[in-house]
C-alpha positions in Angstrom: -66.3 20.6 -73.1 -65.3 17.1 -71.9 -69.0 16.3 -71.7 -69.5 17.2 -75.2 -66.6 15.1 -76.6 -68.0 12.4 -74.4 -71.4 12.3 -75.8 -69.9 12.7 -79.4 -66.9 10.0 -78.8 -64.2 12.3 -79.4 -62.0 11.7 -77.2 -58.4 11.2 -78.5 -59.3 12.0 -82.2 -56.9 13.8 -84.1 -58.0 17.5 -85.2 -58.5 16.7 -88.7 -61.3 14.2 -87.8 -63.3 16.7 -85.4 -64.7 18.5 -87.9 -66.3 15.1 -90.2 -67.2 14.3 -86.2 -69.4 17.5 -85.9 -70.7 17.3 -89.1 -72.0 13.8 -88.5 -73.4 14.6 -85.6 -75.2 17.3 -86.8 -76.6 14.9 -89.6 -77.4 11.9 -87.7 -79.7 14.5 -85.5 -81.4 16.1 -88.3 -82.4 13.1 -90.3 -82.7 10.3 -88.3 -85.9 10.8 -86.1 -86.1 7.0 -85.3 -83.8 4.5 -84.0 -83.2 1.9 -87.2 -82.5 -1.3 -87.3 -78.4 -1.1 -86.9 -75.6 -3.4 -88.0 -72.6 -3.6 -85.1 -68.6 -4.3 -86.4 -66.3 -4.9 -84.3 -63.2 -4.8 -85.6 -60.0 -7.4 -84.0 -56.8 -9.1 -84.6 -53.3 -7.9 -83.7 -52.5 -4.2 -82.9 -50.4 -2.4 -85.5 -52.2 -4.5 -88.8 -54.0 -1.6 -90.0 -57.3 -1.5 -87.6 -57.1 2.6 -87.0 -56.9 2.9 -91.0 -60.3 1.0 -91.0 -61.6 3.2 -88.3 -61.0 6.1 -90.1 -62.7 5.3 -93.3 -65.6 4.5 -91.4 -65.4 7.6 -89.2 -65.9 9.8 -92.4 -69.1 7.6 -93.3 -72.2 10.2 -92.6 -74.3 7.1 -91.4 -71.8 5.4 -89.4 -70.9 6.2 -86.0 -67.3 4.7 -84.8 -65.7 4.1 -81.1 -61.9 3.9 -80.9 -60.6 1.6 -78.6 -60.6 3.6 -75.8 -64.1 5.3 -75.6 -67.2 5.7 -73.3 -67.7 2.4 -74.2 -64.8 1.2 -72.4 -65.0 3.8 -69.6 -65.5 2.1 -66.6 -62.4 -0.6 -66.9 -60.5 -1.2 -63.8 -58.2 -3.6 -65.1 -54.1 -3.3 -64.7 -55.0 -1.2 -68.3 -57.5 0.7 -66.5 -55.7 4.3 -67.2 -55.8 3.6 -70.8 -59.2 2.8 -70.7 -59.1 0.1 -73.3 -61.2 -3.4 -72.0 -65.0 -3.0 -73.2 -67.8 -2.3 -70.3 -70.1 -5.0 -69.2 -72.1 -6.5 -72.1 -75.5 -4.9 -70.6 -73.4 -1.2 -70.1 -72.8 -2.1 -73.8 -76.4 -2.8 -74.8 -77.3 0.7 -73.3 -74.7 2.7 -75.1 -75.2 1.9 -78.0 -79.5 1.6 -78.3 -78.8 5.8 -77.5 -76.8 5.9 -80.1 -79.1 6.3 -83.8 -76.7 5.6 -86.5 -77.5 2.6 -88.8 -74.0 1.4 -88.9 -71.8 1.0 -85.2 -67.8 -0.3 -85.6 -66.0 -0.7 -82.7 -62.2 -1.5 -82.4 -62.0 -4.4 -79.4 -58.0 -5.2 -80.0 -57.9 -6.0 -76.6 -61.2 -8.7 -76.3 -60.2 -10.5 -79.4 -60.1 -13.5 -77.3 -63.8 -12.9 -75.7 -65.1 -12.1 -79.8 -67.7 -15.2 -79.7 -69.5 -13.9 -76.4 -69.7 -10.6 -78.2 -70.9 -12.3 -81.3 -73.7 -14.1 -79.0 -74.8 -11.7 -77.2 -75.0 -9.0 -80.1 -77.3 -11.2 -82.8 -77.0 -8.3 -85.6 -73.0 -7.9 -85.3 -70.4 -9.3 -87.1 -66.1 -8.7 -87.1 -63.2 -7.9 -89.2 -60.6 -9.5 -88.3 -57.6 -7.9 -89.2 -53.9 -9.2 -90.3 -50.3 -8.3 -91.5 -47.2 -9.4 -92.5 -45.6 -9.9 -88.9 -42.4 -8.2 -90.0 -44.3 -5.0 -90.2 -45.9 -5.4 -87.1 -42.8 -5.7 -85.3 -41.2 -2.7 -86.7 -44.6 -0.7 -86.3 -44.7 -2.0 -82.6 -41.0 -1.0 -82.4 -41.5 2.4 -83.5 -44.6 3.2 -81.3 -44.2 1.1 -78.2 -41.7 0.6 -75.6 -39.0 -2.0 -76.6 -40.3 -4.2 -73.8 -43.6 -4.8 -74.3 -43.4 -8.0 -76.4 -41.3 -9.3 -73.5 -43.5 -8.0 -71.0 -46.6 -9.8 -72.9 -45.1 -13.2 -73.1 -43.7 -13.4 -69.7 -47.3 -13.2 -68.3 -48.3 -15.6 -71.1 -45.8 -18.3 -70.2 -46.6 -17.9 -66.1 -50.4 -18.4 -66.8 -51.2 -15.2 -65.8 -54.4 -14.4 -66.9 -55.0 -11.3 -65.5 -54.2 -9.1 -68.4 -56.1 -9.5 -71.5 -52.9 -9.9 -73.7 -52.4 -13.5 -71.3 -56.0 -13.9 -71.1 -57.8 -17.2 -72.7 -54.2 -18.5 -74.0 -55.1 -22.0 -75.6 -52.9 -24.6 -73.7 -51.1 -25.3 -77.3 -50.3 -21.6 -77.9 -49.0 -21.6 -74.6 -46.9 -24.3 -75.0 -45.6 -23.1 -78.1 -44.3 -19.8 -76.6 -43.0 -21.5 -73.3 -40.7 -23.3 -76.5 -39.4 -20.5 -77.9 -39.3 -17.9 -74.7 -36.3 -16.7 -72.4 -35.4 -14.7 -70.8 -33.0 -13.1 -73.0 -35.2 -13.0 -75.6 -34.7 -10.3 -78.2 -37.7 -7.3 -78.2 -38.1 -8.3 -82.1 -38.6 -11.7 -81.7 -40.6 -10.9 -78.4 -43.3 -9.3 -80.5 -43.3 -12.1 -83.4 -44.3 -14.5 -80.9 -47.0 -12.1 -79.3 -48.6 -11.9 -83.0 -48.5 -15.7 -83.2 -50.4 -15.9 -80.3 -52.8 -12.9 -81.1 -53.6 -14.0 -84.8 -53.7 -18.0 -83.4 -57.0 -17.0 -82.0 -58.5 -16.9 -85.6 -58.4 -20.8 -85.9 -58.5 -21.2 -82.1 -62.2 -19.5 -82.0 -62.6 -21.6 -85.6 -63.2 -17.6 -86.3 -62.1 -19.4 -90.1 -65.2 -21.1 -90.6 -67.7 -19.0 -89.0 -70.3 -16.7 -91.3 -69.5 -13.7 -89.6 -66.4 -13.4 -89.5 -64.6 -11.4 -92.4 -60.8 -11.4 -93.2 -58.8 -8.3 -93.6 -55.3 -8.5 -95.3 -53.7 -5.4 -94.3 -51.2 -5.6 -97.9 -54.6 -6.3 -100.3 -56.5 -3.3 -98.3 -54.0 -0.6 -99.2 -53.0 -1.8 -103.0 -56.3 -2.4 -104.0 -58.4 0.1 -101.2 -61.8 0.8 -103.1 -62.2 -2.9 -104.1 -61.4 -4.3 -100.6 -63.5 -1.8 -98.9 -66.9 -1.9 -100.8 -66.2 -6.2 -100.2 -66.1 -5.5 -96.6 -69.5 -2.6 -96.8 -70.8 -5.4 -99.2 -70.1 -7.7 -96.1 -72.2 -5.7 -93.5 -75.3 -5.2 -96.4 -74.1 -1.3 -97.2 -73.3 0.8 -99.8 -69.7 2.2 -100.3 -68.5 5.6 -101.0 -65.2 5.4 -102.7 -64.5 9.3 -101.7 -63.6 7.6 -98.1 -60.9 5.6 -98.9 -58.4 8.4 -100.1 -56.4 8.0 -96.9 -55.1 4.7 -97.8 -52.3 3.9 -99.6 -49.1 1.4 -99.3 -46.5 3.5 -98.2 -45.9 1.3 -94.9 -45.5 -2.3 -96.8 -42.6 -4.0 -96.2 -41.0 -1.7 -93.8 -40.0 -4.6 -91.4 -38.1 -6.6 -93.6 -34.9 -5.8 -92.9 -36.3 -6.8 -89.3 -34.1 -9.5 -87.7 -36.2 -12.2 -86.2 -34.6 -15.4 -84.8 -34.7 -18.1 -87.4 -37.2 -20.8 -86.1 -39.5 -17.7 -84.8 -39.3 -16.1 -87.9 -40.4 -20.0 -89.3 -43.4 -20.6 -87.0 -44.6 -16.9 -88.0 -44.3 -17.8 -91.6 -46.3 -21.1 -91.4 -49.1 -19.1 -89.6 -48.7 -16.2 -92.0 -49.0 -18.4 -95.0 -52.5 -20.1 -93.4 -53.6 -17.0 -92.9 -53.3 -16.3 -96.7 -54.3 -19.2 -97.9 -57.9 -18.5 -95.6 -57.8 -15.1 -97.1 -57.6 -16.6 -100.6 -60.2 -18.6 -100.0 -62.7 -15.6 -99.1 -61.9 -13.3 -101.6 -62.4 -15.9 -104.3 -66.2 -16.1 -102.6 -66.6 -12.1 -101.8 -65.4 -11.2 -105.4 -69.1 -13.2 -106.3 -70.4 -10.1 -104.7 -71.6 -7.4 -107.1 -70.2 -4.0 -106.4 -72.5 -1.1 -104.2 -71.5 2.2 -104.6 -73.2 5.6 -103.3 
């Protein structure tokens, strides 16, 4: 049984999702007798802004296949993460997982290698990413409510030693860094723990220049789920696709603003907004280009 879930990437999928898994499967086999030409999206950004929604609506696309973030794909990591399984294989395990793999359309969910996404990029010519962001009030009471109440502190701490041995301290920009050595103690409050950790996780975007770069698209978790069919044929538009607006019926906006009763240190809570308020402005700036692009539907 295990080796069947393997093969099919089922592992950790809910049972509402095994059956559209099968069913795929099944498809894929039957009418796709050659490898095509396939497009690769990985999906980043800071956990808790939405990226398992995403995954979702592409896991019920018939000509899509999707990895979670821990997969085969990420089987063999030995890292202090190593029993969740979540840091990608070698870039050539990579290569060979995916050319046995026939679907048209391959989205990965690499939270954890935000920081390596331009290496990916390179070495993977027909990919491109989502990068994926939230209000950080939301985040913090979504990372509140499913992780411990230490694991902002526990990021930071190796973040301000230098420790690079983790991939939430890995590839820190000095100035990052320097910025969360400022505002750190030891006291610090789980809350404003996590803040800082999505400053430093959503600082990558404009340290990797990720704002300028072709192929790199911008996901705002609050315009996805008010306005889900639009968003979601701009990001299948993105990757040269056609959307089916029968996948989307999962999203909705229940979970806006459920952090803002939150309460986040003042100057935190003021270097989050000025990063949150770039963030929109970039945002602004490529829906006002990807709303050029004419609507595909199936």
């Amino acid at each position: 049984m295990y080796k069947i879930k393997h093969h099919m990437n089922l592992q950790h999928v809910t049972l509402d999702l095994y059956l559209i898994y099968m069913l795929k499967f099944l498809y894929q086999k039957l009418f796709y007798f050659t490898r095509p030409e396939q497009q690769v999206l990985m999906i980043i950004g800071c956990q808790r802004s939405g990226t398992s929604l995403v995954n979702r609506v592409f896991a019920r696309d018939f000509n899509t296949s999707v990895y979670r973030e821990s997969s085969c794909l990420s089987s063999n990591d030995s890292t202090h993460s190593g029993k969740y399984r979540l840091r990608l294989n070698s870039f050539q395990s990579l290569e060979s997982d995916l050319a046995k793999d026939w679907a048209p359309t391959i989205v990965l969910k690499p939270l954890v290698e935000t920081q390596n996404i331009l290496s990916l990029l390179d070495y993977f010519p027909q990919s491109k990413a989502l990068w994926m962001y939230r209000n950080y009030r939301d985040v913090v009471n979504s990372f509140l409510n499913k992780f411990s109440q230490n694991v902002g502190i526990r990021n930071l701490k190796a973040i301000v030693e230098g420790n690079d041995e983790f991939w939430y301290s890995e590839s820190v920009p000095s100035s990052v860094r320097s910025t969360v050595v400022q505002y750190y103690s030891d006291n610090i409050l789980p809350a404003d723990a996590i803040a800082l950790f999505w400053y430093v996780r959503n600082s990558f975007f404009y340290e990797l220049e990720l704002d300028i770069n072709p192929r790199v698209m911008m996901c705002r978790y609050e315009q996805m789920v008010e306005y889900p069919n639009q968003f979601i044929n701009q990001l299948y538009s993105f990757l040269g696709k056609k959307f089916s607006i029968r996948n989307a019926w999962e999203i909705n906006s229940n979970s806006i603003s459920k952090g803002k009763s939150i309460e986040i240190s003042a100057d935190i809570s003021h270097l989050c907004d000025g990063l949150l308020d770039k963030l929109d402005q970039s945002f602004a700036s490529q829906k006002t280009t990807h709303n050029q692009v004419t609507p595909i539907y199936a």
